[in-house]
Biopython code that builds the backbone (N, CA, C, O; Angstrom):
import numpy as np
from Bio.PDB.StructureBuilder import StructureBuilder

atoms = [
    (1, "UNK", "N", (71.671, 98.046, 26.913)),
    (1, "UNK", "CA", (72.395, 99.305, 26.811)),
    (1, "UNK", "C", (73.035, 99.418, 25.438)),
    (1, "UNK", "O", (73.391, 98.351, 24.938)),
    (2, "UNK", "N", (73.195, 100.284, 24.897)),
    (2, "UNK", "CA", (73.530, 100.765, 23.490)),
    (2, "UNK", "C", (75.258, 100.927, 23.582)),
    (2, "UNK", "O", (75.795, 101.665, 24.407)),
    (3, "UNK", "N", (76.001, 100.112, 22.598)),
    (3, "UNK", "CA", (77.158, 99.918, 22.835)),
    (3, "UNK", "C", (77.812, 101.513, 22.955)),
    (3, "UNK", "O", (78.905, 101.391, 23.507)),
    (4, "UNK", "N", (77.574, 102.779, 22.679)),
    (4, "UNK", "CA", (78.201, 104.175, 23.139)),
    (4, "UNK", "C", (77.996, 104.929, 24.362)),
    (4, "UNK", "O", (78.533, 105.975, 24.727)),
    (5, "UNK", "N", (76.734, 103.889, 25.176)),
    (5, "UNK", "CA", (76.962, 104.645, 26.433)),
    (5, "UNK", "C", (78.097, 103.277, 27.249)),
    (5, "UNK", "O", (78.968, 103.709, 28.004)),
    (6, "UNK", "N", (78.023, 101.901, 27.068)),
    (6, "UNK", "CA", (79.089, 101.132, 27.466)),
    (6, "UNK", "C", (80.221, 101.638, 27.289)),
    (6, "UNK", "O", (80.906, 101.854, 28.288)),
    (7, "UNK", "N", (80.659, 101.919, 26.169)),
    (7, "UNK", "CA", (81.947, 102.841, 25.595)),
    (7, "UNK", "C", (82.485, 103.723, 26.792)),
    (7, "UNK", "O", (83.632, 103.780, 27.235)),
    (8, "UNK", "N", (80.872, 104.675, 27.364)),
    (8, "UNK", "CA", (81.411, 105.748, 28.169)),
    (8, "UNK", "C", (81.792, 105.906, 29.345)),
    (8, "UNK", "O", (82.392, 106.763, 29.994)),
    (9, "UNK", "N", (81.031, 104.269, 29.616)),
    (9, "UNK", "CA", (81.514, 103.581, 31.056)),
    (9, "UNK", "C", (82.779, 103.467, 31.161)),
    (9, "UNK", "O", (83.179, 103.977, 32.209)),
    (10, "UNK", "N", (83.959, 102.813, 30.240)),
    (10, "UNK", "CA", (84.762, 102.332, 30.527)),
    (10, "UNK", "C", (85.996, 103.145, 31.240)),
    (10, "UNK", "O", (85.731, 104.347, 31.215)),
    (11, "UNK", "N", (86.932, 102.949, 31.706)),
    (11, "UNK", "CA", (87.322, 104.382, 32.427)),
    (11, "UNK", "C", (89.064, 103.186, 32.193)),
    (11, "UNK", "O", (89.464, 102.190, 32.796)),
    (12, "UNK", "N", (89.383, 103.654, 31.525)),
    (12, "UNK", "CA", (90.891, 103.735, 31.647)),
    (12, "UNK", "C", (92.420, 104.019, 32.703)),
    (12, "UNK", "O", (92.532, 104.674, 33.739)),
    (13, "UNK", "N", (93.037, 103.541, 32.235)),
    (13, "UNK", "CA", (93.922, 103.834, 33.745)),
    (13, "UNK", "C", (94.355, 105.264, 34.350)),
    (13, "UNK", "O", (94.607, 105.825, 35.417)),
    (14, "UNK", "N", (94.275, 105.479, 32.985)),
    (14, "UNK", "CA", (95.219, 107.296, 33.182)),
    (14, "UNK", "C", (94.045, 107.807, 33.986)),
    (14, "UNK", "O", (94.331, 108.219, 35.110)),
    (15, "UNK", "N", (92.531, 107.866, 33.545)),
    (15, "UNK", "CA", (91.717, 108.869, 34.228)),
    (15, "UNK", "C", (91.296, 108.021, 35.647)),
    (15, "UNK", "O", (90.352, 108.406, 36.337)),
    (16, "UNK", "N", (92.046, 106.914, 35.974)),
    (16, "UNK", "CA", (91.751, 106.532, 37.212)),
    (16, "UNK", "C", (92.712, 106.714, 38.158)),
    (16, "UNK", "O", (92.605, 106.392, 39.342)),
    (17, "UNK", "N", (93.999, 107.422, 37.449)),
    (17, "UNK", "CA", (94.695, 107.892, 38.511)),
    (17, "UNK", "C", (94.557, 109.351, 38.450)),
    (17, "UNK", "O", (94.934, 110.029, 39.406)),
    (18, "UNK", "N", (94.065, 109.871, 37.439)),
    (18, "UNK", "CA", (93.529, 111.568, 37.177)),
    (18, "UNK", "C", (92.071, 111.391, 38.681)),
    (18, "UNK", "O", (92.218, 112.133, 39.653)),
    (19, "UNK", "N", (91.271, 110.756, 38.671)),
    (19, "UNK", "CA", (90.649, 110.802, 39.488)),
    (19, "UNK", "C", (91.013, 110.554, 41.104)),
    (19, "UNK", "O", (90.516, 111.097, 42.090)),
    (20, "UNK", "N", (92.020, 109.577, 41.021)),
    (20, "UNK", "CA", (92.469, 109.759, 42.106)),
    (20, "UNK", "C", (93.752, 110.577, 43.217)),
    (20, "UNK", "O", (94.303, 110.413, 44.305)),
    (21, "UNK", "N", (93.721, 111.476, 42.100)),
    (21, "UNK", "CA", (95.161, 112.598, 42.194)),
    (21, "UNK", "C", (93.870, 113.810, 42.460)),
    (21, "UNK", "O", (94.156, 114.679, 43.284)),
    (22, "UNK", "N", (92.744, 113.878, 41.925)),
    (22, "UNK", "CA", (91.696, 114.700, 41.711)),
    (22, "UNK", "C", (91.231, 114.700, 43.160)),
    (22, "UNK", "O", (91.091, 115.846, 43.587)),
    (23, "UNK", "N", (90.994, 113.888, 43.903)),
    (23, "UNK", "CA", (90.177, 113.395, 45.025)),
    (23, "UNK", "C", (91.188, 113.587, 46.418)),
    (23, "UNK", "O", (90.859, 114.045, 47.512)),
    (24, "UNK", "N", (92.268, 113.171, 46.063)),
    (24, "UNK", "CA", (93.477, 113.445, 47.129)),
    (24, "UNK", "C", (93.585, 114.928, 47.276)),
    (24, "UNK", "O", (93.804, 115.509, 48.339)),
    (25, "UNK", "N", (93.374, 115.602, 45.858)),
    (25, "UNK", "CA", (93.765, 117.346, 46.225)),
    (25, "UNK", "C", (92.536, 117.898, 46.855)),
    (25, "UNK", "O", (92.772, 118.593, 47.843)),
    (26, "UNK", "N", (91.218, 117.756, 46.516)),
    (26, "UNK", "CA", (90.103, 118.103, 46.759)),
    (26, "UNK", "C", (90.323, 118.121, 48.745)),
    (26, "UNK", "O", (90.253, 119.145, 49.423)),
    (27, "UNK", "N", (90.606, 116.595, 49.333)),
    (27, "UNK", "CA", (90.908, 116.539, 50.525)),
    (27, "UNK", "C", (91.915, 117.356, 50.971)),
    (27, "UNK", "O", (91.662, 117.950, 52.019)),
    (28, "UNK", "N", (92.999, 117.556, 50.465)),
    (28, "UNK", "CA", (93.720, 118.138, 51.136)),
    (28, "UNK", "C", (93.475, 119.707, 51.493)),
    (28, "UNK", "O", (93.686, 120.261, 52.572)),
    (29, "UNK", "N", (92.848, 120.410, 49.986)),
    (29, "UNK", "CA", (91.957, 121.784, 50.010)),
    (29, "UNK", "C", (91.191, 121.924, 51.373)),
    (29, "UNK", "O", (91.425, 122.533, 52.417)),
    (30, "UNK", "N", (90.148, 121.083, 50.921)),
    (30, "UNK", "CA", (89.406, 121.116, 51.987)),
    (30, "UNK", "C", (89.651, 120.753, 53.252)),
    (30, "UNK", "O", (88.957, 121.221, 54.155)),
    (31, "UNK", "N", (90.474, 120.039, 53.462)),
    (31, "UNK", "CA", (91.507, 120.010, 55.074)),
    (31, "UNK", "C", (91.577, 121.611, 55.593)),
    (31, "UNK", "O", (91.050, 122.182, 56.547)),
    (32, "UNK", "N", (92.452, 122.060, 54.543)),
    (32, "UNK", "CA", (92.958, 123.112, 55.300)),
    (32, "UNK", "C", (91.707, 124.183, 55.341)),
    (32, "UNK", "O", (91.621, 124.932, 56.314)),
    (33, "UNK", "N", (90.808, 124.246, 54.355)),
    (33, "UNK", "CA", (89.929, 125.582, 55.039)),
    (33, "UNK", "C", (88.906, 125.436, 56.100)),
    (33, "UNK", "O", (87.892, 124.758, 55.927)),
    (34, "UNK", "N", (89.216, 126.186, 57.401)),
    (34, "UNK", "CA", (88.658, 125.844, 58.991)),
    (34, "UNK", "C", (86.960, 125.873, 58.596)),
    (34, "UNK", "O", (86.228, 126.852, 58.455)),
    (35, "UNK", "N", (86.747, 124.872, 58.517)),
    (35, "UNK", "CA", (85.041, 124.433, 57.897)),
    (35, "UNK", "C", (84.296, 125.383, 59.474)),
    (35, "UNK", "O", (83.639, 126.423, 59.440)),
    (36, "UNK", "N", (84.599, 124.777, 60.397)),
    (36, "UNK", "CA", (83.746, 125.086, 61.763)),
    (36, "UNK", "C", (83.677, 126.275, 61.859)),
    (36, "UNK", "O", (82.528, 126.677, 61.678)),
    (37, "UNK", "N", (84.674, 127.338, 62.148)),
    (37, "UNK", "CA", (84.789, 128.624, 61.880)),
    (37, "UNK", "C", (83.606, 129.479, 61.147)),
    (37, "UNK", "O", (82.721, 130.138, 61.691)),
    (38, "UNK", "N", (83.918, 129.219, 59.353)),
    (38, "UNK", "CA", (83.337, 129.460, 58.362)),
    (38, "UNK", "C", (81.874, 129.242, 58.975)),
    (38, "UNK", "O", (81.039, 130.140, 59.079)),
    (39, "UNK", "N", (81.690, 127.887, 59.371)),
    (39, "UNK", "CA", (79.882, 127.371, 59.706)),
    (39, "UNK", "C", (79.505, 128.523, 60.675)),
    (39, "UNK", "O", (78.752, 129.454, 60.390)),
    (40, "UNK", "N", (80.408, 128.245, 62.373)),
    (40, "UNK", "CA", (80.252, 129.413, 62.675)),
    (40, "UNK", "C", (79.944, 130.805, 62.480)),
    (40, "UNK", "O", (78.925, 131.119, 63.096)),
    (41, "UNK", "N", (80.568, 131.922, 61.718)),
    (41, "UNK", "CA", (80.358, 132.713, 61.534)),
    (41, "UNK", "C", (79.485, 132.938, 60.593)),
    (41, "UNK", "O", (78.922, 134.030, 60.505)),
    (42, "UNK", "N", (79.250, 131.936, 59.759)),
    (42, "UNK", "CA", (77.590, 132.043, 58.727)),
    (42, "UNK", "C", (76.503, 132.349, 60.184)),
    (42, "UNK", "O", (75.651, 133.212, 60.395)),
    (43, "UNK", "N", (76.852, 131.563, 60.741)),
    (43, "UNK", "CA", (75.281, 131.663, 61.853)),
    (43, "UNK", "C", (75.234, 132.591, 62.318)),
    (43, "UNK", "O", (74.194, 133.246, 62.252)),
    (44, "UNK", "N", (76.294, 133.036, 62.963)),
    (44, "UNK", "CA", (76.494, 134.424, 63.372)),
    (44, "UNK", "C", (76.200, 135.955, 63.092)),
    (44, "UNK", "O", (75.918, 136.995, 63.687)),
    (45, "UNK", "N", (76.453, 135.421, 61.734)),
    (45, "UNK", "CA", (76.182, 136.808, 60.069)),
    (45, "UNK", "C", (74.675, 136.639, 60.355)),
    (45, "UNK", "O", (73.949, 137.269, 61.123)),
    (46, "UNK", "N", (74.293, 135.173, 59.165)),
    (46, "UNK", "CA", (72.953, 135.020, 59.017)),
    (46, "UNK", "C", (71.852, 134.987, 59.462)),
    (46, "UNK", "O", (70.848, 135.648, 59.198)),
    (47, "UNK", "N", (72.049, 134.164, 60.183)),
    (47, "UNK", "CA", (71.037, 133.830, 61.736)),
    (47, "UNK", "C", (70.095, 133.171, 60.860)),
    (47, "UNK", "O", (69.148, 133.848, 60.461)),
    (48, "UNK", "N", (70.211, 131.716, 60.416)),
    (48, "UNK", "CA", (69.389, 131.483, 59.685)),
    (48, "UNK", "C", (67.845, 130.655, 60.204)),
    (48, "UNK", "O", (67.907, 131.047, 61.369)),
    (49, "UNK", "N", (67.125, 130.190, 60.184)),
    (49, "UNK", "CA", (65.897, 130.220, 60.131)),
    (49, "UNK", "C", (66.270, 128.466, 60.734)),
    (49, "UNK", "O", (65.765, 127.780, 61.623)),
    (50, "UNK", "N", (67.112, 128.284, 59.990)),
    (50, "UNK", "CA", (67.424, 126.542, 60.353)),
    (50, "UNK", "C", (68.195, 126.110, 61.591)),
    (50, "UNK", "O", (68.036, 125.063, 62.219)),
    (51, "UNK", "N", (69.116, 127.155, 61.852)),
    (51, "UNK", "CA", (69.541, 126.969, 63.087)),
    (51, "UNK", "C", (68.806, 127.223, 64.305)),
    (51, "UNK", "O", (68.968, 126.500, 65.288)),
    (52, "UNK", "N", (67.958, 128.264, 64.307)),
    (52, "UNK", "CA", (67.285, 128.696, 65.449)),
    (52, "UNK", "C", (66.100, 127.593, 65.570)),
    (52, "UNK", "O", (65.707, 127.583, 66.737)),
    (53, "UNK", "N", (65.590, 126.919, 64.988)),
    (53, "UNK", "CA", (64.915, 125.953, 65.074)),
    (53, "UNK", "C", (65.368, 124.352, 65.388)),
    (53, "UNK", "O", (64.732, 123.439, 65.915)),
    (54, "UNK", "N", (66.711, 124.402, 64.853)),
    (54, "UNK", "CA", (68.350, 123.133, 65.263)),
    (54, "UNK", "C", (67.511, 123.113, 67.186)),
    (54, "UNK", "O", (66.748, 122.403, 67.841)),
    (55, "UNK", "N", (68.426, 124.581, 67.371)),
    (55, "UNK", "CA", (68.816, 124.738, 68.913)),
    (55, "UNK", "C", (67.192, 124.824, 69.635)),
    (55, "UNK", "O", (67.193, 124.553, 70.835)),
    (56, "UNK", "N", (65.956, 125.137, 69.086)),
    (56, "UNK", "CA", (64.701, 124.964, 69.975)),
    (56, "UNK", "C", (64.557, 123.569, 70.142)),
    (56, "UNK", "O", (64.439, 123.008, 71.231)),
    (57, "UNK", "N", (64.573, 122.844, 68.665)),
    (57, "UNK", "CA", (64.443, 121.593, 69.192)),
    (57, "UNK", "C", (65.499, 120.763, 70.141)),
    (57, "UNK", "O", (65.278, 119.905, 70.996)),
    (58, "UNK", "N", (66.584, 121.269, 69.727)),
    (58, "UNK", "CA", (67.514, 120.441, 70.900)),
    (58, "UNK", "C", (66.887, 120.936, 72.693)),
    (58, "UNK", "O", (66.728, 120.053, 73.536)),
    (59, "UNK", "N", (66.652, 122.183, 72.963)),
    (59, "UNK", "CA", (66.060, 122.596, 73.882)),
    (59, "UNK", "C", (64.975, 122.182, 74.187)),
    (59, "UNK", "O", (64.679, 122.476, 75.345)),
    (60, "UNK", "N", (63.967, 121.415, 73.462)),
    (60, "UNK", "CA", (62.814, 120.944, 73.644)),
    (60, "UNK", "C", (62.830, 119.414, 74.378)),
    (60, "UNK", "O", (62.132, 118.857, 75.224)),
    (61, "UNK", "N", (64.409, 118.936, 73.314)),
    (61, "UNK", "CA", (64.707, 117.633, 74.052)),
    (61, "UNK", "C", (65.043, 117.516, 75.224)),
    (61, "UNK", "O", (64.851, 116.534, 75.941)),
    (62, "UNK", "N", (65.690, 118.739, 75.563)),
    (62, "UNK", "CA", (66.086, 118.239, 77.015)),
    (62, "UNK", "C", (65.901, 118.617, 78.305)),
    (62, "UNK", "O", (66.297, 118.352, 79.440)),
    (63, "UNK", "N", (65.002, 119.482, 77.600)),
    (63, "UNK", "CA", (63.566, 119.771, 78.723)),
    (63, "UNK", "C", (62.531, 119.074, 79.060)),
    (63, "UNK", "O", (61.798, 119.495, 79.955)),
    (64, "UNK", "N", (62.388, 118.427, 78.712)),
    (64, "UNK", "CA", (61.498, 117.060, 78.798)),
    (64, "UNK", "C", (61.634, 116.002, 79.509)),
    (64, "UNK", "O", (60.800, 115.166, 79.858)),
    (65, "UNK", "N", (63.043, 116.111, 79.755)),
    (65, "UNK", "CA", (63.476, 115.083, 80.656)),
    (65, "UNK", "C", (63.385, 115.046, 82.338)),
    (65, "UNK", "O", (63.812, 114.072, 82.958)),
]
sb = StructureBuilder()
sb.init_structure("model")
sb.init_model(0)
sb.init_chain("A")
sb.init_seg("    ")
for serial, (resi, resn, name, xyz) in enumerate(atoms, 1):
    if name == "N":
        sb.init_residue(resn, " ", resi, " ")
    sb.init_atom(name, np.array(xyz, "f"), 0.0, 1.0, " ", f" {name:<3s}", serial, name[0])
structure = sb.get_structure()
């Protein structure tokens, strides 16, 4: 390895608590916006091509039984 991409590896303290102040907020953001909901009502809106094929195959599974 060429000593300037080693250089770029090295990660210092400050940006390792910048990253980890970075990562704590990201979670907490994303805590609060109701993910299921949001998923929900995409399917609802969209009706996408991936879900309706999710729920045949789950229906396929357990018809079989």
């Amino acid at each position: 390895m060429p000593s300037s991409i080693i250089h770029c590896l090295i990660i210092s303290d400050r940006q390792i608590w910048l990253i980890a102040a970075g990562l704590i907020a990201v979670d907490l953001l994303v805590f609060m916006i109701p993910i299921v909901p949001v998923l929900a009502a995409y399917v609802l809106v969209a009706r996408p091509a991936w879900f309706k094929e999710f729920i045949d195959d789950v229906y396929d599974r357990t018809g079989s039984h």
